[in-house]
C-alpha beads as a LAMMPS data file, in Angstrom:
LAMMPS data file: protein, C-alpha beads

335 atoms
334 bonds

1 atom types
1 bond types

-500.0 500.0 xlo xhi
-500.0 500.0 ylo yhi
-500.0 500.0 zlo zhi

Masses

1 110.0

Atoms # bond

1 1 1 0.000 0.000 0.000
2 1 1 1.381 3.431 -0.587
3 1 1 2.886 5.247 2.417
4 1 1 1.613 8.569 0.824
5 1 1 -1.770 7.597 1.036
6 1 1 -1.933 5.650 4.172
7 1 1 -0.582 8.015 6.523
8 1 1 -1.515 11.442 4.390
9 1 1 -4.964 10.840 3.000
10 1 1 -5.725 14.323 3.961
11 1 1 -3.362 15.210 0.788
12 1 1 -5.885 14.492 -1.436
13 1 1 -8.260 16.975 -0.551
14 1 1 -5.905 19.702 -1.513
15 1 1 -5.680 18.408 -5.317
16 1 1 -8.329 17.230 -7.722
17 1 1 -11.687 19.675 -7.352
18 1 1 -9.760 22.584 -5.074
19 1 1 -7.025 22.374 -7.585
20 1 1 -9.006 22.194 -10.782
21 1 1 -8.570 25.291 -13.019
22 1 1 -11.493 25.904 -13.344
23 1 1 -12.169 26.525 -9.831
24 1 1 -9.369 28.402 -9.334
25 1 1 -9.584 32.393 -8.726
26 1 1 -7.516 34.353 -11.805
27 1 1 -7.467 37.791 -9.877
28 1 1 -5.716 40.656 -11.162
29 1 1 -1.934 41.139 -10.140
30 1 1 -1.751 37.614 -8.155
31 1 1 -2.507 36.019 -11.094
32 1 1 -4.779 33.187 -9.368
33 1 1 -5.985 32.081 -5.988
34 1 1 -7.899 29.748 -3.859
35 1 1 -11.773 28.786 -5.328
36 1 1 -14.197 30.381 -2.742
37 1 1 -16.782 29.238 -0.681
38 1 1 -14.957 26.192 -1.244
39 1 1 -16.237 23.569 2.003
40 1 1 -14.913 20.144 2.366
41 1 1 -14.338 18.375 5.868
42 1 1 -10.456 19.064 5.214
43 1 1 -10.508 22.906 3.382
44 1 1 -12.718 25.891 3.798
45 1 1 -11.919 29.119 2.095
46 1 1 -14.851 32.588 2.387
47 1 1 -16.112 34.380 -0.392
48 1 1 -12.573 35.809 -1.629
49 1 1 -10.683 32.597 -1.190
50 1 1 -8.763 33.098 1.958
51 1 1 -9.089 29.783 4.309
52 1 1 -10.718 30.081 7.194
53 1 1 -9.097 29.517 10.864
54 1 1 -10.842 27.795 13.636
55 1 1 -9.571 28.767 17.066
56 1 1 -11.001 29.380 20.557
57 1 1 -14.338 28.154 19.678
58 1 1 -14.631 30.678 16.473
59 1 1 -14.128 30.149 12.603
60 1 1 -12.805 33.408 10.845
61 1 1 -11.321 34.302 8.243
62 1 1 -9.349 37.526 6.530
63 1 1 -11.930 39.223 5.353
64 1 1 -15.298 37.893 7.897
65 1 1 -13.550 39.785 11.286
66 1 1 -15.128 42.583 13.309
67 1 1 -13.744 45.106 11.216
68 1 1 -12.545 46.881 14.965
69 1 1 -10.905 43.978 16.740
70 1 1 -7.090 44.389 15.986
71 1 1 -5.286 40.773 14.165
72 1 1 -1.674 39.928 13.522
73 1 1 -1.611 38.161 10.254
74 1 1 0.777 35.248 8.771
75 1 1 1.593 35.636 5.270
76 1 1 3.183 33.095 3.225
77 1 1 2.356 30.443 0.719
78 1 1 1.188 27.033 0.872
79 1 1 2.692 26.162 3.972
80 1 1 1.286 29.065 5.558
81 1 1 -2.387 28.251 3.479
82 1 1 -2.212 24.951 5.689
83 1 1 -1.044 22.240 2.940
84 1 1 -1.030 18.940 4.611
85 1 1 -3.373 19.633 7.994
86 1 1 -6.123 17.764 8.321
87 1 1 -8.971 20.247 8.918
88 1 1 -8.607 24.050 9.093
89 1 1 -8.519 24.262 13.278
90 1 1 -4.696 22.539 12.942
91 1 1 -3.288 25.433 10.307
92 1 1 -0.732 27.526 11.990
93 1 1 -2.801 30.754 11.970
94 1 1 -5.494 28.434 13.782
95 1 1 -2.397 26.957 16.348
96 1 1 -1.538 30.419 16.161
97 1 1 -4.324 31.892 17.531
98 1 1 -4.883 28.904 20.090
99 1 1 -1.734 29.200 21.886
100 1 1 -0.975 32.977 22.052
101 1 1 -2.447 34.648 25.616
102 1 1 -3.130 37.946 23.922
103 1 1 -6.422 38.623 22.625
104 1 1 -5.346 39.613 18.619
105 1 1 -6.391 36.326 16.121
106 1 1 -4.156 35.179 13.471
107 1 1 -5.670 35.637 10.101
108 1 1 -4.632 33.235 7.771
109 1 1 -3.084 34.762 4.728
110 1 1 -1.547 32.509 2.930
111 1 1 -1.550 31.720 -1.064
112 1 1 -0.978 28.189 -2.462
113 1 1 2.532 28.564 -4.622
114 1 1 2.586 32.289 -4.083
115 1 1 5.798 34.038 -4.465
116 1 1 7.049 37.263 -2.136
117 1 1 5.468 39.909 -5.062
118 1 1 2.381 37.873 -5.068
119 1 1 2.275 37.998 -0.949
120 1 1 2.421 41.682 -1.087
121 1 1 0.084 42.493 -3.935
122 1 1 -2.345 40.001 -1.985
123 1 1 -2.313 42.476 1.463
124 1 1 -2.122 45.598 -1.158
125 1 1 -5.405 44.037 -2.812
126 1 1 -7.368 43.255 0.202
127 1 1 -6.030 45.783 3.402
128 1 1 -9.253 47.686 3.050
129 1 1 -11.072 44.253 3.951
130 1 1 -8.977 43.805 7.470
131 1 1 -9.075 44.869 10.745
132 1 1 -6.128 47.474 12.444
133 1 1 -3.485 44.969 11.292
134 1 1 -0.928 44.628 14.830
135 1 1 1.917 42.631 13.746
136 1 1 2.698 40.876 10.403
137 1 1 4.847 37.426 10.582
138 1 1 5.938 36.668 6.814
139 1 1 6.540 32.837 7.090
140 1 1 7.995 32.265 3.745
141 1 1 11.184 32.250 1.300
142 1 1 11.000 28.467 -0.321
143 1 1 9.297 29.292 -3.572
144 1 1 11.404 32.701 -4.036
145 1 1 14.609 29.993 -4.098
146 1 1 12.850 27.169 -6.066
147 1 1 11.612 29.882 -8.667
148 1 1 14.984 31.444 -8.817
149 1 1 16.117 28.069 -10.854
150 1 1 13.919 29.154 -13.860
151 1 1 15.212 30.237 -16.842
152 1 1 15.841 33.954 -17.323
153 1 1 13.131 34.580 -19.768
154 1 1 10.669 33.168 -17.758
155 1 1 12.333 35.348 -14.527
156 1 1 12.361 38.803 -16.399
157 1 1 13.025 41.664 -14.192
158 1 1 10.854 40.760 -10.978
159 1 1 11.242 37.326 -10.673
160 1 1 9.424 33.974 -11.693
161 1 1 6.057 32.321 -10.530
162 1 1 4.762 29.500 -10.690
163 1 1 2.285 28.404 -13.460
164 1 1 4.653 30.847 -15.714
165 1 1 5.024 28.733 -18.344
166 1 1 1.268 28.450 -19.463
167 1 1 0.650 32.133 -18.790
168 1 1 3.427 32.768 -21.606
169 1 1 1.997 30.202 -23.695
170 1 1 -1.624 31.030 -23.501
171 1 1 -0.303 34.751 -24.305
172 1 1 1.318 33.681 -27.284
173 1 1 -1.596 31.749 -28.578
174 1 1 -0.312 27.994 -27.207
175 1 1 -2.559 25.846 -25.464
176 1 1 -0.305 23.802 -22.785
177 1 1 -1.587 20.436 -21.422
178 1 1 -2.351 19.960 -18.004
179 1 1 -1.438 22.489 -14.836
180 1 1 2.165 21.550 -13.513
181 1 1 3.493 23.670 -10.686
182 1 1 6.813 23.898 -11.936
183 1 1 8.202 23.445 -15.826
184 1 1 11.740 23.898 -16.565
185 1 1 11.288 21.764 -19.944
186 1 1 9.668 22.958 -23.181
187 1 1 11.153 24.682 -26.394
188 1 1 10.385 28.704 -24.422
189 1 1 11.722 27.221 -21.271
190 1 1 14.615 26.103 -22.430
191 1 1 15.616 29.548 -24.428
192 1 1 16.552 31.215 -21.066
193 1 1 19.741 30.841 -18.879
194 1 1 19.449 29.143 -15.463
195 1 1 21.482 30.267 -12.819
196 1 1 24.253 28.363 -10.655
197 1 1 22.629 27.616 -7.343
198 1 1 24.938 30.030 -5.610
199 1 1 23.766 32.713 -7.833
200 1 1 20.036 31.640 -7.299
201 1 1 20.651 32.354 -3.879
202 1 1 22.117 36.006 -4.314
203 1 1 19.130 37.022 -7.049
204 1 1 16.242 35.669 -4.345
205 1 1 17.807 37.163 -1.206
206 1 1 18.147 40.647 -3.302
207 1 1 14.166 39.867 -4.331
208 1 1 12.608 39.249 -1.245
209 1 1 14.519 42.272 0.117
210 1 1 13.078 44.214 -1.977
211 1 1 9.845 43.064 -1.663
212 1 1 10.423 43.216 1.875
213 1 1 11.476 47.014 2.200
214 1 1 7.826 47.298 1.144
215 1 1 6.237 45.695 3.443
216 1 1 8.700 47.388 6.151
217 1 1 7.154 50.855 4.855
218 1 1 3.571 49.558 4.967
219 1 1 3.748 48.458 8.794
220 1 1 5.850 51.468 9.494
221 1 1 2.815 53.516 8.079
222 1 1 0.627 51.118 9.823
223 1 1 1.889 50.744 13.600
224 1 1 2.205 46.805 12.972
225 1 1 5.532 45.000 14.146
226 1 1 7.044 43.125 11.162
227 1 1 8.793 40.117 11.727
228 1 1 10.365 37.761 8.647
229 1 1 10.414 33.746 9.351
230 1 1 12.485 32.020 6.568
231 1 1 10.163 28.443 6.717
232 1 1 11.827 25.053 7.486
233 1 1 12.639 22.523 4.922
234 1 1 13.159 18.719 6.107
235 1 1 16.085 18.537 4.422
236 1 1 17.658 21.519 6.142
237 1 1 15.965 20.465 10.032
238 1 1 17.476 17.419 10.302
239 1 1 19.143 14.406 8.414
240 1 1 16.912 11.668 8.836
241 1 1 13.139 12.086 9.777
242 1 1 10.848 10.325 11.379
243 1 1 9.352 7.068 10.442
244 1 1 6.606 8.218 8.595
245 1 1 8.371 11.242 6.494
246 1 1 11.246 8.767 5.759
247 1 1 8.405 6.438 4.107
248 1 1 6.616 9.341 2.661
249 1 1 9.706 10.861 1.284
250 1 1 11.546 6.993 -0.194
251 1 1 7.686 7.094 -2.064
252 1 1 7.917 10.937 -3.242
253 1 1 11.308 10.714 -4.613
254 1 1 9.895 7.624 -7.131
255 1 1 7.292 9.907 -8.597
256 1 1 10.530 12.268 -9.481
257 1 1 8.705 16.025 -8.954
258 1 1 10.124 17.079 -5.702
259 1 1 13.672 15.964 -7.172
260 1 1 12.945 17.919 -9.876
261 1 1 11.817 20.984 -8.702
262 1 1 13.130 21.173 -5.468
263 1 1 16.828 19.011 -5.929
264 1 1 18.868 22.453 -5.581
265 1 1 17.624 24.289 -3.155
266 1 1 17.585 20.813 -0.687
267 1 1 21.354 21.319 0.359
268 1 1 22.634 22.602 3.844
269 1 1 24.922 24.431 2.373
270 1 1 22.445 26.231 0.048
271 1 1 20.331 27.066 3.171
272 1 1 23.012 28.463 4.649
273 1 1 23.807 30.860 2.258
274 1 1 20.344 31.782 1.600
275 1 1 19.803 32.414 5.407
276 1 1 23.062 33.856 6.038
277 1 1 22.359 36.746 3.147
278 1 1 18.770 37.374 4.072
279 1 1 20.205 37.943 7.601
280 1 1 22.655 40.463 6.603
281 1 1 20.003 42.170 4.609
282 1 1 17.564 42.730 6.862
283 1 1 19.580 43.476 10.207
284 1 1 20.278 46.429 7.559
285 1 1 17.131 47.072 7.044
286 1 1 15.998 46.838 10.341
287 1 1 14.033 44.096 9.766
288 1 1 13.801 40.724 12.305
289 1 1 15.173 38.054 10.708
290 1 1 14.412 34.375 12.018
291 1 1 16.447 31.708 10.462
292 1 1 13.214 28.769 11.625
293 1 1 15.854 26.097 10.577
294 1 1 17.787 26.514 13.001
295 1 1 14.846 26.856 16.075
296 1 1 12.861 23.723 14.502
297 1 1 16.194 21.935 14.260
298 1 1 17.184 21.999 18.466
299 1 1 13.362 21.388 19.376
300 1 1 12.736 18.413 16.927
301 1 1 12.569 14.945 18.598
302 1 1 14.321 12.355 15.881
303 1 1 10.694 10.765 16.215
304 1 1 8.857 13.387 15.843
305 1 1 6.119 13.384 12.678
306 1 1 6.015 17.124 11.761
307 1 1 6.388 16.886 7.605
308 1 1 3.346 15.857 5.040
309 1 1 6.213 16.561 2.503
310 1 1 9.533 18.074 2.792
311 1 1 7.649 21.425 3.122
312 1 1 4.419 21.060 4.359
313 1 1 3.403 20.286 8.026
314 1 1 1.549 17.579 9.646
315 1 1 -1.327 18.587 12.538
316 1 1 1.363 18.393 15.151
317 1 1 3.914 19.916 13.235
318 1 1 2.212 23.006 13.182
319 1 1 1.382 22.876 16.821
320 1 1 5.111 22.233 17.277
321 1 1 5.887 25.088 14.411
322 1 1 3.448 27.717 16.196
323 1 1 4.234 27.480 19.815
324 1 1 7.865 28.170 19.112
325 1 1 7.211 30.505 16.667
326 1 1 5.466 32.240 19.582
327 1 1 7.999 31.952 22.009
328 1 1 10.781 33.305 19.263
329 1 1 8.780 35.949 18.574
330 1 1 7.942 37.105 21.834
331 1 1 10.751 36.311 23.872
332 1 1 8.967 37.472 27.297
333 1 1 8.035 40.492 25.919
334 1 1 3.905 39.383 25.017
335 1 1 2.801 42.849 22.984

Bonds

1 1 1 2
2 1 2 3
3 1 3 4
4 1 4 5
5 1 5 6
6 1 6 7
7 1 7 8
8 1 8 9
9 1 9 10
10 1 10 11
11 1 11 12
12 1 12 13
13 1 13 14
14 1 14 15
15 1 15 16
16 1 16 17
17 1 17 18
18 1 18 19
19 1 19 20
20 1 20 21
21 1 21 22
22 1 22 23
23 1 23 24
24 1 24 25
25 1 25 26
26 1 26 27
27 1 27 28
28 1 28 29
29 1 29 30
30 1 30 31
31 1 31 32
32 1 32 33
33 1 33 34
34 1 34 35
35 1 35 36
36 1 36 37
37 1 37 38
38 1 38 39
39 1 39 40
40 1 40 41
41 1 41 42
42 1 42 43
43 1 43 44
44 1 44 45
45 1 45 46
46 1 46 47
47 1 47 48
48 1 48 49
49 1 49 50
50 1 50 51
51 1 51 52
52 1 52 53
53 1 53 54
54 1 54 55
55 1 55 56
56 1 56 57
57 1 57 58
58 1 58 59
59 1 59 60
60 1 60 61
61 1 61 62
62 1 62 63
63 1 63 64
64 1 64 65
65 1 65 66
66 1 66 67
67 1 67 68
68 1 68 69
69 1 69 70
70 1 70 71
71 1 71 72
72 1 72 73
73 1 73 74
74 1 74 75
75 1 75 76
76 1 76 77
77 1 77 78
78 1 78 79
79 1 79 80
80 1 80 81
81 1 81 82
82 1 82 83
83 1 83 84
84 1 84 85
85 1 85 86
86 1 86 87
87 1 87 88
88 1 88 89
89 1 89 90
90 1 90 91
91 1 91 92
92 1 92 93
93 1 93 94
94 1 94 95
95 1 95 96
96 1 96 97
97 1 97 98
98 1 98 99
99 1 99 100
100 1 100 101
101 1 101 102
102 1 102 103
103 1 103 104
104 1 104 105
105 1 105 106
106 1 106 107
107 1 107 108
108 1 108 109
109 1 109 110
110 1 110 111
111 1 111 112
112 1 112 113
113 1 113 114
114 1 114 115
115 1 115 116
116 1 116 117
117 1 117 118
118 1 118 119
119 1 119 120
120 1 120 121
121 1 121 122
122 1 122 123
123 1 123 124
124 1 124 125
125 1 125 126
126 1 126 127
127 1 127 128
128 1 128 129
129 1 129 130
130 1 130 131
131 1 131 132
132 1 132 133
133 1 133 134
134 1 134 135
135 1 135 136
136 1 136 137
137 1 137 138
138 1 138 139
139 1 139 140
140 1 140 141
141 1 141 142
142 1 142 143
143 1 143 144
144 1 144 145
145 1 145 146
146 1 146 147
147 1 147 148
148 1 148 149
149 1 149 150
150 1 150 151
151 1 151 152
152 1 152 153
153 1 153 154
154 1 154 155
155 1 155 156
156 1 156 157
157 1 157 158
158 1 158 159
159 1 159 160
160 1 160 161
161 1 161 162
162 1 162 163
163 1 163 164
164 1 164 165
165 1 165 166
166 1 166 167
167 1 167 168
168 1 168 169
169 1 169 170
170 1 170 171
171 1 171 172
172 1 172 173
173 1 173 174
174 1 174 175
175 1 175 176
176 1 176 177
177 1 177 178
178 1 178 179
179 1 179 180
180 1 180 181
181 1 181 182
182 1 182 183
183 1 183 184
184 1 184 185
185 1 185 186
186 1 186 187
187 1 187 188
188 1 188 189
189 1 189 190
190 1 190 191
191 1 191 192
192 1 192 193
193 1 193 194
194 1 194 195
195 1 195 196
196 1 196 197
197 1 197 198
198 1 198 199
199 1 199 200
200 1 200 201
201 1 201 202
202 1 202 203
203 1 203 204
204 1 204 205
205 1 205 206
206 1 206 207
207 1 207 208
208 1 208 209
209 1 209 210
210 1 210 211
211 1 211 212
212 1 212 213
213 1 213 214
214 1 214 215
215 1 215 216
216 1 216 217
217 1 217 218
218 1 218 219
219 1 219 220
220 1 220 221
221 1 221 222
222 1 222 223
223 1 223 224
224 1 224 225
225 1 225 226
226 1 226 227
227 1 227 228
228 1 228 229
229 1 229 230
230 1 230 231
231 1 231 232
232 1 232 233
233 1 233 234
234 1 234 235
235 1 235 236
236 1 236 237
237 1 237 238
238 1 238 239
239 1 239 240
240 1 240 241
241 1 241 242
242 1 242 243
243 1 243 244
244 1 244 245
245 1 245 246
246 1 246 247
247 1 247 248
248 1 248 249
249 1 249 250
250 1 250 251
251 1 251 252
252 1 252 253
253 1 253 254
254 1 254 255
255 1 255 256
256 1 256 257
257 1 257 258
258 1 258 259
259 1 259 260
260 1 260 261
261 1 261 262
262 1 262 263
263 1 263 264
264 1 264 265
265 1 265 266
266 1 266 267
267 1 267 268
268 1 268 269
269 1 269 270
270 1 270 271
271 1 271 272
272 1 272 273
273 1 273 274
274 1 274 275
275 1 275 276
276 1 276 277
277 1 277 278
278 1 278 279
279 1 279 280
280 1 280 281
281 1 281 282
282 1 282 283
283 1 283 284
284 1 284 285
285 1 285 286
286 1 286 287
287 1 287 288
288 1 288 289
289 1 289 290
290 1 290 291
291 1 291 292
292 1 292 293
293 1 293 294
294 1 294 295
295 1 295 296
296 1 296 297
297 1 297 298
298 1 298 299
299 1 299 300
300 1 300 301
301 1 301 302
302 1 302 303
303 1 303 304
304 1 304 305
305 1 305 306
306 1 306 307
307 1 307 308
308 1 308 309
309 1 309 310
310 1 310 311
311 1 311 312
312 1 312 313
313 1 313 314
314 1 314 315
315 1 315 316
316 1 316 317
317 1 317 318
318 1 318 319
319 1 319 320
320 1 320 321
321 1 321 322
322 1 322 323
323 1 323 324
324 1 324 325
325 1 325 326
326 1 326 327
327 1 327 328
328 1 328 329
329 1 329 330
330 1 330 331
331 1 331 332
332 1 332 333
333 1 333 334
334 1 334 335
């Protein structure tokens, strides 16, 4: 029997109908989000797409809050979204909201595959829709480096995203087969130049810092702490996993997509690097950094289940993820 589907059958309700294009919201600027009113026993999203959070007996969402009550809001991507959990109350903006003693909820604002351009147009799009905003936590930087590995043409000036490919084919009047997150192949793709790894790591620090001295003007103008999380890989946490992601992972690694997409980036070495220059970066911008390697690594038990994938969580991974991102963030100092 497959380990994939034995011990992650929850995975399944995050492709097929929520993943079908033609569900999918094509917005303006973000190019696409999450279908709404979408309701399944695993997934919920409201009317614009954003999934909801269930926490201390309450199911909200970004844009169904008291419009007076101030929030601190997660932004990020999939991981973030709540990939992997099993029902909306075990995202991290729900374990969030369920384990911090001060009164603000975490709103939930993360984009499946969203890049850090696509994270800021999303709050640019839809501020007018949330509360006094008191903090922002951008949990995020993954897709930035795995989108860095496309070829040039597909990068242009402000970086790649995902589903790039067909948006460049549909523009030029061909019809591409089938709705890959990632394509490196095909006759366009293959026109660009692709990077060295060490160079992907330069051009997607530089990106998200520039993306991220926007956001650092927005909550200046705003009042709202900011607070960058690079996210946790397995690869980079630890070695060896647990039981179950080592099973998950030997079954992954047959079907060949996370080695191709994701083979580069995988490296402690390249996570390093990557953390080491978004560090510099934003202790000159006066931005707080937290390298979540590195805090997820010296909690971890070596039995601990806390992957669906290399990058997405498990129910108690995000319980584990949330109460220390609490505690980092915090540090005694509950404001």
């Amino acid at each position: 029997m497959s380990a994939v589907s034995e011990l992650t059958p929850q995975m399944q309700g995050y492709v097929g109908e929520f993943m079908d294009p033609d569900n999918l919201g094509w917005l303006p600027y973000v190019m696409y989000f999450h279908p709404t009113n979408f309701r399944t026993d695993i997934v919920s999203t409201d009317d614009s797409g954003f999934r909801y959070s269930e926490a201390r007996n309450a199911r909200y969402s970004a844009t169904t809050l008291n419009t007076e009550d101030p929030v601190r809001l997660l932004v990020g991507s999939s991981t973030v979204f709540g990939t992997g959990a099993t029902a909306d109350r075990h995202t991290l903006s729900s374990r969030l909201t369920e384990n911090d003693p001060r009164p603000e909820r975490w709103i939930n604002f993360g984009g499946r595959a969203f890049n850090s351009m696509q994270e800021l147009f999303q709050f640019l799009l839809y501020r007018h829709r949330l509360p006094p905003v008191k903090e922002v936590v951008i949990f995020s930087g993954l897709n930035d480096l795995v989108l860095s590995g496309l070829p040039s043409n597909l990068r242009g000036e402000h970086g790649g995203f995902f589903f790039s490919q067909q948006f460049f084919d549909r523009l030029t009047g061909t019809r591409a087969t089938g709705l890959p997150w990632f394509k490196k192949g095909g006759q366009r793709a293959m026109s660009g130049t692709v990077l060295p790894v060490d160079e992907q790591v330069i051009y997607t620090s530089d990106l998200i810092l520039r993306h991220l001295n926007s956001w650092r003007m927005l909550c200046d103008a705003l009042g709202a702490r900011l607070t960058y999380v690079l996210q946790p890989l397995a690869n980079w946490v630890r070695p060896t996993g647990s039981v179950e992601e080592q099973a998950i992972f030997a079954e992954l690694d047959t079907q060949g997509s996370f080695r191709e997409t994701y083979r580069d980036v995988c490296s402690v070495e390249t996570h390093r690097l990557f953390s080491e220059h978004l560090q510099l970066g934003m202790k000159e911008m006066g931005v707080r950094f937290i390298n979540f390697t590195s805090v997820l690594a010296q909690a971890a038990r070596p039995d601990q289940w806390l992957f669906v994938d290399r990058i997405h969580l498990t129910d108690e991974g995000s319980d584990v993820v949330a109460k220390l991102l609490l505690r980092e963030l915090n540090q005694g100092n509950l404001t």
